[in-house]
C-alpha positions in Angstrom: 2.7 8.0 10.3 0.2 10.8 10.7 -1.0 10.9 14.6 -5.4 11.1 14.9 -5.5 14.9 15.5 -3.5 15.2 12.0 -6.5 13.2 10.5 -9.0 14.9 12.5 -7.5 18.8 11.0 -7.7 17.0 7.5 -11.3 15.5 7.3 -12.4 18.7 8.8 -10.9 20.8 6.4 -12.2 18.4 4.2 -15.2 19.3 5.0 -15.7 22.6 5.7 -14.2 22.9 2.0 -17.1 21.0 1.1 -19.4 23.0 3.0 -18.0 26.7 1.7 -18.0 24.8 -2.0 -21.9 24.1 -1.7 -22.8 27.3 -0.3 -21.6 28.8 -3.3 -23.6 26.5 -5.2 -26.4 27.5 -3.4 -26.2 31.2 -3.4 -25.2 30.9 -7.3 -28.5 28.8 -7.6 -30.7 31.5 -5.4 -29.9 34.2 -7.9 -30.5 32.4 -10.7 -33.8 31.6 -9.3 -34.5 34.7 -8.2 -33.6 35.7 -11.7 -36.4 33.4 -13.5 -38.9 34.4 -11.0 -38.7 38.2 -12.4 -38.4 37.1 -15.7 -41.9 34.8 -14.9 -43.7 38.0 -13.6 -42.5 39.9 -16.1 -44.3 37.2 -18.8 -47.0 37.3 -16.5 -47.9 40.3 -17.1 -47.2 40.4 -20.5 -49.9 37.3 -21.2 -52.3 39.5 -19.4 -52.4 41.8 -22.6 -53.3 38.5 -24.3 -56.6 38.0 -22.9 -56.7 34.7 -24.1 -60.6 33.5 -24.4 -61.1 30.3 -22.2 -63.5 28.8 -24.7 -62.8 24.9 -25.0 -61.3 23.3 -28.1 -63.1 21.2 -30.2 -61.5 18.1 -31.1 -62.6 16.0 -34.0 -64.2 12.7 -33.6 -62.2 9.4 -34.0 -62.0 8.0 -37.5 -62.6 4.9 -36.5 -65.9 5.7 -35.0 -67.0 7.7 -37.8 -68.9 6.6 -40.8 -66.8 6.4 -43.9 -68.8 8.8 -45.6 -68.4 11.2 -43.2 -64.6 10.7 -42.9 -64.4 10.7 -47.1 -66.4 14.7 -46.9 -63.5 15.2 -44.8 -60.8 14.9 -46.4 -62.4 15.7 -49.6 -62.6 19.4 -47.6 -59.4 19.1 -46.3 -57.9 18.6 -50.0 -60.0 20.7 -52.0 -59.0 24.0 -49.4 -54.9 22.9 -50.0 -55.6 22.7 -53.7 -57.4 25.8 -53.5 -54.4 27.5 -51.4 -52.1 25.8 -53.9 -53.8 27.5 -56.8 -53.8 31.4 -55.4 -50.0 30.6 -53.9 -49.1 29.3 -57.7 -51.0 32.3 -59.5 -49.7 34.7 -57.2 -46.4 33.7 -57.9 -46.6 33.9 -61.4 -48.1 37.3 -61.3 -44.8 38.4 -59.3 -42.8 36.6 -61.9 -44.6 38.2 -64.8 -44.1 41.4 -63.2 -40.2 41.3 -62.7 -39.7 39.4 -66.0 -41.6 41.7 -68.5 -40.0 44.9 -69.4 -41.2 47.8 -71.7 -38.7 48.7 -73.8 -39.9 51.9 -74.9 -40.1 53.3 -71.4 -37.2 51.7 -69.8 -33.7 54.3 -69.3 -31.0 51.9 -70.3 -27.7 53.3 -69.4 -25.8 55.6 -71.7 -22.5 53.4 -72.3 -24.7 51.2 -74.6 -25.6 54.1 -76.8 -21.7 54.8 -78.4 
């Protein structure tokens, strides 16, 4: 049988345990604070080399309001530019492939083993 000053020395190292354990927390979680807030004024003053223009977006008007014509000029645009994009992507592409694909024979120095 433990007599009440025995359980009075536990709880209270008990607690001051407790106590020590969250004030490392705490300090643990100061520096990292600290931390982020140079790391916030640092990206502050990066965005300030931004200089971002505070002009407001436009956003497009609900299809549902809009008059089907409208709405069919839309994405009659819309397709035409992918198409379009689709096109110079493809015909670039080729032109690259042409390019590593053809070879001129006459000008090209093949290796001298294949000439025994």
């Amino acid at each position: 049988m433990i007599p009440w000053w025995g359980w009075l020395a536990i709880w209270g190292g008990l607690v001051l345990a407790l106590l020590a354990m969250l004030a490392l927390f705490a300090v643990g979680l100061f520096r990292k604070g600290i931390r982020v807030l140079d790391d916030v004024g640092e990206l502050a003053g990066r965005l300030e080399l931004l200089e971002v223009d505070e002009t407001p977006l436009t956003r497009q008007p609900l299809a549902v309001l809009a008059h089907p014509r409208d709405i069919r000029a839309r994405e009659d645009a819309r397709r035409g530019h992918r198409a379009r994009r689709r096109s110079d992507r493809h015909a670039r592409r080729m032109a690259r492939a042409r390019a590593i694909v053809t070879v001129n024979a006459a000008s090209a120095r093949w290796p001298s083993e294949w000439y025994r």
